[in-house]
C-alpha positions, 0 to 999 in steps of 0.5 A: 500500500506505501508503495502505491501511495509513493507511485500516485505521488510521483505521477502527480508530480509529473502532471504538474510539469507538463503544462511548464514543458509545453510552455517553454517547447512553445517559446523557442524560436524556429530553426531551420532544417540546417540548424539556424535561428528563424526570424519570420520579421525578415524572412517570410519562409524557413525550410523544414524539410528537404526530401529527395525523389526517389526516381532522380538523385538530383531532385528536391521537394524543400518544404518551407513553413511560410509566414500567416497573414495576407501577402502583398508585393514586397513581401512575395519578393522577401520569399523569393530571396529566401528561396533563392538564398536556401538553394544557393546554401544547397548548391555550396554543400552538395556542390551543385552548379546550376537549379532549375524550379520545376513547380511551386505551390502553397497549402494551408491556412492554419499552418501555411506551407509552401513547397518548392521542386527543384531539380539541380545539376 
């Protein structure tokens, strides 16, 4: 009977953290799928994913989480130089030369995803 008493009390101290690990979980910034700090103020979309096809070893589908809200000009233009400074960061560490964007396209309102493939020589 200690014994259960002792078990209760321990998991009714486990209980009490939970809502402090989903607080701090929630707080942290995003990283990239590289390992870098995201500022969604200067950058409108980050890479969480980059999966290779299985037919061509030199073809991508990056999936980038994109920033909520309505979109204007300036900041479709913000995305386009993330997009382009994430393949040229893809291109230096594999040692590609040249990309070519195959397709775009967007999902999500809640969580916004934008998916880009990209096939590189």
């Amino acid at each position: 009977m200690k014994r259960l008493l002792y078990n209760l009390n321990k998991n009714i101290s486990i209980i009490w953290f939970i809502p402090y690990i989903f607080l701090l979980t929630d707080c942290a910034a995003p990283i990239d799928y590289f390992g870098n700090s995201v500022n969604l103020k200067n950058d409108r979309i980050y890479l969480i994913k980059m999966r290779k096809d299985r037919n061509d070893k030199d073809k991508y589908t990056l999936i980038f989480v994109e920033q909520r809200g309505n979109h204007s000009k300036l900041t479709n233009k913000r995305r386009e130089k993330t997009l382009d400074q994430y393949i040229d960061l893809i291109k230096s560490y594999y040692g590609y030369t040249s990309h070519d964007i195959a397709s775009e396209r967007e999902r999500g309102v809640i969580s916004p995803r934008y998916y880009v493939n990209v096939k590189f020589d």
